[in-house]
PLY file of the C-alpha trace (Angstrom):
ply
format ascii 1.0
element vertex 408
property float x
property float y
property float z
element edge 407
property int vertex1
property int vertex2
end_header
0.56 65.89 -123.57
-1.34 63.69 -125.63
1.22 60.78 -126.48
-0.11 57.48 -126.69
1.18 53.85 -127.50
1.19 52.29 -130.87
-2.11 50.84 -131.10
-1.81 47.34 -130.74
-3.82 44.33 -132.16
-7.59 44.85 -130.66
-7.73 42.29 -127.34
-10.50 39.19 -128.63
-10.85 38.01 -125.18
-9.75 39.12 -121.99
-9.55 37.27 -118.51
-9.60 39.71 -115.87
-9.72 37.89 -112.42
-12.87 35.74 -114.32
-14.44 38.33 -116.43
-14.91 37.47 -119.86
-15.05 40.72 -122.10
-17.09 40.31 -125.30
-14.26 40.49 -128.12
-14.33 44.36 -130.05
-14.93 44.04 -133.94
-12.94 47.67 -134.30
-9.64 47.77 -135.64
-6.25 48.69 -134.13
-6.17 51.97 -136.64
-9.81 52.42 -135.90
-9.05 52.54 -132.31
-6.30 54.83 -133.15
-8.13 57.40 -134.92
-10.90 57.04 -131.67
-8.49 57.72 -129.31
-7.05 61.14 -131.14
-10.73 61.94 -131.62
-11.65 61.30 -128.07
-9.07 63.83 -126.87
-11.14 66.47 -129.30
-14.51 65.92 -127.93
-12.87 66.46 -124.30
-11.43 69.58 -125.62
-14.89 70.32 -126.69
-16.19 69.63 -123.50
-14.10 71.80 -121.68
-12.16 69.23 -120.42
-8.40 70.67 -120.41
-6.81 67.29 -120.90
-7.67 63.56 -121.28
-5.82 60.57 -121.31
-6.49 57.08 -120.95
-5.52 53.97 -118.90
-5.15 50.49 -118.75
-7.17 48.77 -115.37
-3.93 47.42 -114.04
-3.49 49.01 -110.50
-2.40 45.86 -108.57
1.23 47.37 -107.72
-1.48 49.86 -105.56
-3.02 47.38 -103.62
-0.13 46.79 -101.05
-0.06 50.70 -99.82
-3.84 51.05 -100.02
-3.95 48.63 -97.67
-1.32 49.27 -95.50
-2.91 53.13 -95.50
-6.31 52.09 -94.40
-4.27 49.02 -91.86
-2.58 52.28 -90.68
-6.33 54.00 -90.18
-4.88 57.22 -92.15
-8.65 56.86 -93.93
-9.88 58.20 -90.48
-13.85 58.36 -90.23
-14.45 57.84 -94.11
-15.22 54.08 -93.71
-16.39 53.96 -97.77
-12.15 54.10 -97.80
-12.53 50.47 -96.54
-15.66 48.87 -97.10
-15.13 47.97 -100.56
-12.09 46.21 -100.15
-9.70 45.71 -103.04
-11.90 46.80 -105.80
-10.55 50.51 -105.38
-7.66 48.99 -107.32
-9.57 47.19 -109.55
-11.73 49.08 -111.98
-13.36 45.89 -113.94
-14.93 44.54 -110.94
-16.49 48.07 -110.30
-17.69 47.78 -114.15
-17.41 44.55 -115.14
-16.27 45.05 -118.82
-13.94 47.63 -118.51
-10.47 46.94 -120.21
-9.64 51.09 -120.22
-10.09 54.16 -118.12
-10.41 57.45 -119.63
-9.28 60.56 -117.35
-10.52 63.63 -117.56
-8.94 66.71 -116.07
-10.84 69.90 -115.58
-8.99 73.18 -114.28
-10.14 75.45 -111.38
-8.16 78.24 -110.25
-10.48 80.98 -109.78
-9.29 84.77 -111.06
-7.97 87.13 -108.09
-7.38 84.30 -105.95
-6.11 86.11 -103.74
-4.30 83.37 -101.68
-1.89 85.87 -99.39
-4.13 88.46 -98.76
-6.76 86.02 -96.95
-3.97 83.96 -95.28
-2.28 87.17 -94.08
-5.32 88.46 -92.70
-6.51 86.10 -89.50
-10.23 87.87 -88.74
-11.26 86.60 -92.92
-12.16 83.27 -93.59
-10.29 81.05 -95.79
-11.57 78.72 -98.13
-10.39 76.10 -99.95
-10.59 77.48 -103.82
-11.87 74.48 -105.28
-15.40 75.21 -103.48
-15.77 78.84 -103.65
-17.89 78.54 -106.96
-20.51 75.90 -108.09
-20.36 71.93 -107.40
-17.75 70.25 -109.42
-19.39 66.92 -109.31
-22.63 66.98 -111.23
-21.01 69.08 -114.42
-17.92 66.96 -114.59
-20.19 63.72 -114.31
-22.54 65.13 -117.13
-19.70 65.90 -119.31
-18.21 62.48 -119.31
-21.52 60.91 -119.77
-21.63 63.27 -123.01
-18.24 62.27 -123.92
-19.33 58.53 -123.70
-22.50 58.90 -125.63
-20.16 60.50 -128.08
-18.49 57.52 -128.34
-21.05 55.24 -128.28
-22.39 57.02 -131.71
-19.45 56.98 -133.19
-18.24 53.39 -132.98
-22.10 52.92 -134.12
-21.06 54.44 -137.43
-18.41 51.69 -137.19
-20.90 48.56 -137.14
-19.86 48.23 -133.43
-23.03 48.57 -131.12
-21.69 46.84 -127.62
-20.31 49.99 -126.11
-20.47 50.45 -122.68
-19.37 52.78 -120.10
-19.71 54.27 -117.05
-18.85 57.89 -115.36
-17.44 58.46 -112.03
-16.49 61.78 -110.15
-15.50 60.65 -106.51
-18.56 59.09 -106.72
-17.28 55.67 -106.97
-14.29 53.55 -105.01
-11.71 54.16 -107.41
-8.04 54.85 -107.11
-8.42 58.24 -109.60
-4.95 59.73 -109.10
-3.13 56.48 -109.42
-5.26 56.06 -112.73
-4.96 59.96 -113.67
-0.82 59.28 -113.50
-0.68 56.47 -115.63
-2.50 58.08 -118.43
-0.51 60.67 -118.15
-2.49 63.05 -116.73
0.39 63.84 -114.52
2.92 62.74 -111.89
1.77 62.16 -108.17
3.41 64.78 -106.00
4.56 64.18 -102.73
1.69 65.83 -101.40
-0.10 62.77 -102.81
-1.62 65.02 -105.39
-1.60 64.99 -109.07
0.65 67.33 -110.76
1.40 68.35 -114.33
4.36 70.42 -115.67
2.16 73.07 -116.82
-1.01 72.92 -115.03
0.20 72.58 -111.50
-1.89 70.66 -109.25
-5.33 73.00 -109.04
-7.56 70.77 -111.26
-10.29 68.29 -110.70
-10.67 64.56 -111.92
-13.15 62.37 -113.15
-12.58 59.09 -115.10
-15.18 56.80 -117.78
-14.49 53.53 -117.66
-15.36 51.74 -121.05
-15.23 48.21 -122.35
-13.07 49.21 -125.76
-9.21 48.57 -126.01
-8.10 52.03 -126.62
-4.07 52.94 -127.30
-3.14 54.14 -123.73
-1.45 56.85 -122.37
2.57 57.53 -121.88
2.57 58.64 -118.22
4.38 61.35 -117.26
8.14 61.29 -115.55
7.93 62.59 -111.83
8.95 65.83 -111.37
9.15 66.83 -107.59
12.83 65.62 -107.41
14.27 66.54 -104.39
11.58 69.52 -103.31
9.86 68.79 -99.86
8.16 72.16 -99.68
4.71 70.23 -98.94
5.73 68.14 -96.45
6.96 71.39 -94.52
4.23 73.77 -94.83
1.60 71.27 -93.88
0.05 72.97 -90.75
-0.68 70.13 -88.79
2.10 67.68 -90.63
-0.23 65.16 -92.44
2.22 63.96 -94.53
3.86 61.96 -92.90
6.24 60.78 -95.50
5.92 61.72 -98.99
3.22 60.57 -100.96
1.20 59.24 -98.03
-1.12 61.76 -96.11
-2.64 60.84 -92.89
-6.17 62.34 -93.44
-6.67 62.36 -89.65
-4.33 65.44 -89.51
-5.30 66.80 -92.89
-7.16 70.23 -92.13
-9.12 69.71 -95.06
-10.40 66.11 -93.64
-10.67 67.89 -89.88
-13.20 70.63 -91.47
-14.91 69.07 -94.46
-15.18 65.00 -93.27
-14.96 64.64 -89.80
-18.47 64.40 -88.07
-17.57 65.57 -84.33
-15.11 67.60 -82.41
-11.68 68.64 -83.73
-9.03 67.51 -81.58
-8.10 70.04 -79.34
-4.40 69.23 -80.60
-5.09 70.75 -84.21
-7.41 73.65 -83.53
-5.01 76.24 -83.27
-3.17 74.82 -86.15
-5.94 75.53 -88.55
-5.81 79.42 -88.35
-8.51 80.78 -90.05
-9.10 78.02 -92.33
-12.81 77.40 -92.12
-13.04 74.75 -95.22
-10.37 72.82 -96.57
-6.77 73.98 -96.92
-4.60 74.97 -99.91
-0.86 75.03 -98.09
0.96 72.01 -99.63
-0.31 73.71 -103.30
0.25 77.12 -102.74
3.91 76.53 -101.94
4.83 74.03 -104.70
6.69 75.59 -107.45
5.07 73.74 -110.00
1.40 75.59 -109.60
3.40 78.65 -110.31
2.24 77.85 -114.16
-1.17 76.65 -113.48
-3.83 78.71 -115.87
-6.70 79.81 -114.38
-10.19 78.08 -114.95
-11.74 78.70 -117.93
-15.15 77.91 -116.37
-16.75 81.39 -114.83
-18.52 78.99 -112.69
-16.05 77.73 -110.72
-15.49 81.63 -110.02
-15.44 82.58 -105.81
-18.79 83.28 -105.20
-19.57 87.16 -104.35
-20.36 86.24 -100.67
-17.72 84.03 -99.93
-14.20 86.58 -101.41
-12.25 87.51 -98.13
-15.38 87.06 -96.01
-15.26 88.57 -92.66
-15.27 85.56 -89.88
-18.22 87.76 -88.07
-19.97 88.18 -90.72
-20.41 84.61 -91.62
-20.90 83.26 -87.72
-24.02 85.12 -88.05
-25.44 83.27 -90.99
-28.70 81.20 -89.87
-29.18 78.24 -91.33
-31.78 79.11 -93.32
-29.41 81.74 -94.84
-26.40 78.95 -95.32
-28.24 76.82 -97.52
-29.19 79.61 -99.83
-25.59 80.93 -100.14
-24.39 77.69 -100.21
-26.84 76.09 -102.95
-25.47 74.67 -105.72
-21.96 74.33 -103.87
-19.62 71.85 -102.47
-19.51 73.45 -99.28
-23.39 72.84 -98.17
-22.27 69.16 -97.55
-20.70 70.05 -93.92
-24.09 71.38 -92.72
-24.47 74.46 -91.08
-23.50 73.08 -87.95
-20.12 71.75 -88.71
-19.94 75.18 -90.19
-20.37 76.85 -87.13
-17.77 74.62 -85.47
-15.21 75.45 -88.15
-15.52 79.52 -88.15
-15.41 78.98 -84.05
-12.30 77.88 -83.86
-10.99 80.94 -86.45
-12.52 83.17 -84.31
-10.60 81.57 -81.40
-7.42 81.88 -83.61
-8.19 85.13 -84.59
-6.47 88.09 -82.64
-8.01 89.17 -79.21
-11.21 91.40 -79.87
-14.26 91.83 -77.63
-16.41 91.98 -80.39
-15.43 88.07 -81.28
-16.28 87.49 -77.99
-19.61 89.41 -78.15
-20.46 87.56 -81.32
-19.40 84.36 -79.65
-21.37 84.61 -76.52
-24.50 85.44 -78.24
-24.33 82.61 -80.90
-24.29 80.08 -77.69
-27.34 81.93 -76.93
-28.52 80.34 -80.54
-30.96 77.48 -80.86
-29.26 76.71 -84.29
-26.41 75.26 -81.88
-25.78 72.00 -80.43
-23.44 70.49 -77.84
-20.18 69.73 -80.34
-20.44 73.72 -81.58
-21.06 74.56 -78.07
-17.60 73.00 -77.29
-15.93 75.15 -79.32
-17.50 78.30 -78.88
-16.30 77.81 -75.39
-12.75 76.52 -76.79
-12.77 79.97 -78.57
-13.79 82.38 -75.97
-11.25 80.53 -73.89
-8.33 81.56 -76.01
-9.85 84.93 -76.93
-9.63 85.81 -72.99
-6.22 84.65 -72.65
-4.62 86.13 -75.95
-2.63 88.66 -75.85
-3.41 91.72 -78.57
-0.40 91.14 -80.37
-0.85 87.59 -81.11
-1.01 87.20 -85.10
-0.82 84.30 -87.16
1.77 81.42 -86.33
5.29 81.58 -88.30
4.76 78.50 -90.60
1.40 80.51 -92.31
3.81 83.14 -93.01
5.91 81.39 -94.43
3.18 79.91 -96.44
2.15 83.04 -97.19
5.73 84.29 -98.51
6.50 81.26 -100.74
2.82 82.44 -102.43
4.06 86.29 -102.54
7.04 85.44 -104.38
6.11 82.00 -106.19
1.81 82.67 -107.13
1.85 86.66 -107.80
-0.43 86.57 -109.93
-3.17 84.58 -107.38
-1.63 86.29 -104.07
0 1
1 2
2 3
3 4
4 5
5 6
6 7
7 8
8 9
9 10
10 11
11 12
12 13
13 14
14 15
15 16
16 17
17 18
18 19
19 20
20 21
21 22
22 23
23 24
24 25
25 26
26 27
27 28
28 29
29 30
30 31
31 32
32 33
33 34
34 35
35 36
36 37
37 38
38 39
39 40
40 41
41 42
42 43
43 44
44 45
45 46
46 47
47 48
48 49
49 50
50 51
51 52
52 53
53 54
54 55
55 56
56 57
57 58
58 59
59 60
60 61
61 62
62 63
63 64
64 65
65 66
66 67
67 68
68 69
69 70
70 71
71 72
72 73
73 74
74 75
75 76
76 77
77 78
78 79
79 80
80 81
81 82
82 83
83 84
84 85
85 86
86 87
87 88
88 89
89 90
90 91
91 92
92 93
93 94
94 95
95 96
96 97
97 98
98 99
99 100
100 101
101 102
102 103
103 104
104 105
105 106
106 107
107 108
108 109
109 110
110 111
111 112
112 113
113 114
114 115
115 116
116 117
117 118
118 119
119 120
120 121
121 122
122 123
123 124
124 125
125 126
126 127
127 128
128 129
129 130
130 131
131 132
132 133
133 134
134 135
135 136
136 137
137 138
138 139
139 140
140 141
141 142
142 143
143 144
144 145
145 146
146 147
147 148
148 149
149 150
150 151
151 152
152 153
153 154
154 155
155 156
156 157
157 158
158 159
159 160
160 161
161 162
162 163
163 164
164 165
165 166
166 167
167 168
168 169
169 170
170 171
171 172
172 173
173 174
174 175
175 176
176 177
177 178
178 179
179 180
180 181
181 182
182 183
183 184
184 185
185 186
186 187
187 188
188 189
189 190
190 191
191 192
192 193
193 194
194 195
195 196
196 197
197 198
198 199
199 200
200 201
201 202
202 203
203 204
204 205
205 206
206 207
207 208
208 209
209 210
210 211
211 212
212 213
213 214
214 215
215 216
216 217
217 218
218 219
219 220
220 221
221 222
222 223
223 224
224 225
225 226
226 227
227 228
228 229
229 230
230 231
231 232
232 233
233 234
234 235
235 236
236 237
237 238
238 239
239 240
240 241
241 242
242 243
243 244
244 245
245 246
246 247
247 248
248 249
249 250
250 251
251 252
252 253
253 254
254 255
255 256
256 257
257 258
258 259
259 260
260 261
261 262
262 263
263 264
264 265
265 266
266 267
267 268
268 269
269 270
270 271
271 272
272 273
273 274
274 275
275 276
276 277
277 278
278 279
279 280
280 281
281 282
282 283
283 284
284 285
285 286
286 287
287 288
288 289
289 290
290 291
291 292
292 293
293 294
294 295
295 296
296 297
297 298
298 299
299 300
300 301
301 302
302 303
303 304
304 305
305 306
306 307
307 308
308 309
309 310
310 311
311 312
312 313
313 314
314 315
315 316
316 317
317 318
318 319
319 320
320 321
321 322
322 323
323 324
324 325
325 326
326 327
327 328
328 329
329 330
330 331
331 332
332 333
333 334
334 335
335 336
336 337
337 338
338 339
339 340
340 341
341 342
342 343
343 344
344 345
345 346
346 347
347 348
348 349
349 350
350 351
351 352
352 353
353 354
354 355
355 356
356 357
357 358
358 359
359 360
360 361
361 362
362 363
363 364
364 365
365 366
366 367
367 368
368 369
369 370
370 371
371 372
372 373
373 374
374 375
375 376
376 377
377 378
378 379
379 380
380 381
381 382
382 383
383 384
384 385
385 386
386 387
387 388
388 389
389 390
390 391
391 392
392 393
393 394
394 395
395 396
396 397
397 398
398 399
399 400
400 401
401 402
402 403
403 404
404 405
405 406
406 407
C-alpha cells in the first residue's frame, strides 16, 4: 500500500519543541513526485515496502513511560536512559520534519517451523538470525536511498538535504513510526503486521529534514484474535499490545546478561535463541512471502541442529559459524547457558548427561553456565523417558501445521 496524503503547501518554518527547520524551496508537486519516486528506489533497493511519517509520537509518550515505570524494559537500560526522545525523532536529528520506513522481508525457504518445535533434542532458532546480520545491509541501503535523494533534490536547486539512517541502532519508537506510515497495524503481540506480509519482516527508518506527503496508516486488523497472548510460553504479554520483556524468551536468551530464572527455564523448551510462538500462530503470517534475500537464508550449520552437536562447539568454533550473524552478540557463553537448559528440557538420555558432565569439565565455562549445566543434569536424572514437550508447544506446533504449511 502506497497511499499517501495530498501534498500539502511545503512547511516555511517549523517549531518543534524550539527547533527552527531551515524553510524547503521544493514545491508541494515536487514533493509529490519525490515521494512516488522514493517508494521506487526502495523497491530498487530491495526494500519490500516504504512509507513515510510525520515526527508526531507524543500520544506514545504516556505508555512508554508507564512500560519502563513498570520495569517491563528489564536489563536493557538504553530503554530508559534517553528519556522522552524515543518519542521524539527531531531531537534525535534535529531537522527532521519526516520519517521514512523501510520494511525488508525475512522468512527463510523450508522454514521448517513444526518439525524443529516438534522435535525437543534440535535446537530452535529464532528465523530472523539464522542467515547474515540484518543491521549493517539494511543501514547501508537507507544511506543509499538518502544519497539518492540528496542528488535528486540537487537537480532541483535544493542542496540542504539532510538525513540520517537508523536500524535499532538509535532510541526510536520504530513500530509506532512503521504504523503510522502505513507500514502496518501493531498486533497485539506488539508487533507490526501487514495484511499481506504478516509480521516476519525487519525495520529501519531515515529521518530527513524535507516535508514529504505522508503515509495513510493502515486500519488494525487483529479484531478479536488473542492467539498471541495464549501461545506465549512464559505469558509476556501481559495484556495486548504491551510485552513484559522480562518474560519474553527471546529477551531471557538474547538480552539478559546472567542466570535465567529458574521459573522460565523449563518454559523455553528447546528454544536456544529467540522465539517465534506469538508469529507462528497468528493467522495473518499465513500470507507472508518468503525473503527475497538468499542471505537471510538458515545457515547450513544452524537447519534443525542437533542440541549435542552444538554444546560441543568451542568458542573458537562459535565465532566462525557465527561471523557475520546476529547471533555472535550473546557470546559463546550465554550460548552455552541457553542450549543447557534445552538439553535439560530435552527427554531423559544418558548421552545428554555424558555431554553435560564433560562440558563442566570445560575451561570455556564459567560459574552462571555452570549453574545450569547442573540445573540440567538435575532434571535429566529425574525425568521420566516419556516426558516430551509441554502441551502449549503443541499446540503451537498444530496452529503452524494447519495455518504455515508451507514453512512447517
Amino acid at each position: 500500500m502506497t497511499a499517501t496524503t495530498p501534498a500539502s503547501t511545503p512547511e516555511q518554518h517549523i517549531d518543534l519543541t524550539n527547533q527552527t527547520v531551515e524553510p524547503c524551496p521544493l514545491t508541494a508537486a515536487q514533493l509529490d513526485v519525490l515521494n512516488r519516486q522514493i517508494k521506487q528506489w526502495g523497491k530498487e533497493l530491495g526494500f519490500a515496502h516504504v512509507g513515510v511519517s510525520d515526527v508526531d509520537l507524543s500520544q506514545h509518550e504516556a505508555s512508554l513511560q508507564q512500560w519502563l515505570d513498570n520495569g517491563y524494559h528489564g536489563e536493557m537500560n538504553y530503554m530508559a536512559s534517553h528519556g522522552m526522545m524515543r518519542a521524539r525523532p527531531h531531537e534525535l536529528h534535529p531537522g527532521t520534519l519526516r520519517v521514512i520506513c523501510a520494511r525488508m522481508d525475512y522468512l527463510p525457504p523450508e522454514a521448517g517451523f513444526a518439525s524443529n518445535l516438534t522435535h525437543p533434542n534440535l535446537g530452535y532458532i529464532s528465523r530472523y538470525a539464522g542467515g547474515r546480520d540484518y543491521h549493517k545491509m539494511i543501514r547501508q541501503r537507507l544511506k543509499k536511498l538518502g544519497d539518492k535523494i540528496t542528488e535528486h533534490c540537487k537537480t532541483l536547486g535544493f542542496d540542504a538535504t539532510d538525513f540520517r539512517p537508523f536500524v535499532d541502532s538509535a532510541p526510536i519508537l520504530e513500530r509506532p513510526l512503521a504504523d503510522k506510515a502505513g507500514i502496518g497495524w501493531t498486533g497485539k503481540h506488539s508487533l507490526i503486521l501487514h495484511p499481506e506480509a504478516g509480521s516476519w519482516f525487519f525495520l529501519g527508518e531515515l529521518l530527513i529534514n524535507l516535508p514529504l506527503p505522508l503515509d495513510i496508516p493502515i486500519e488494525e486488523g487483529c479484531n478479536t484474535c488473542v492467539a498471541c497472548i495464549k501461545s506465549c510460553p512464559t505469558d509476556a504479554i501481559v495484556a495486548p499490545y504491551v510485552v513484559d520483556a522480562r518474560r519474553c524468551i527471546s529477551y531471557l536468551t538474547i538480552e539478559l546478561q546472567g542466570a535465567i530464572p529458574e521459573e522460565f527455564r523449563p518454559l523455553i523448551g528447546n528454544r536456544i535463541y529467540g522465539c517465534d510462538d506469538c508469529q507462528l500462530v497468528c493467522p495473518v503470517n499465513s500470507k507472508a512471502p518468503l525473503t527475497a534475500e538468499s542471505d537471510f537464508h538458515t545457515r547450513q550449520a544452524l537447519i534443525q541442529p542437533e542440541l549435542i552437536d552444538l554444546f560441543t562447539w568451542s568458542e573458537t568454533f562459535f565465532l566462525r559459524q557465527t561471523e557475520g550473524s546476529a547471533i555472535r552478540r550473546i557470546g559463546h557463553k550465554r550460548w552455552l547457558r541457553n542450549i543447557a537448559i534445552a538439553l535439560g528440557n530435552a527427554p531423559a538420555n544418558p548421552e545428554i548427561i555424558a555431554a553435560l558432565e564433560q562440558r563442566k569439565l570445560s575451561d570455556e565455562v564459567d560459574d552462571m553456565v555452570i549453574e545450569h549445566i547442573d540445573w540440567a543434569i538435575a532434571q535429566q536424572q529425574q525425568k521420566a523417558p516419556q516426558e516430551t514437550i509441554s502441551r502449549k508447544t503443541q499446540r503451537v506446533i498444530r496452529a503452524i501445521q494447519k495455518g504455515l504449511p508451507r514453512d512447517a
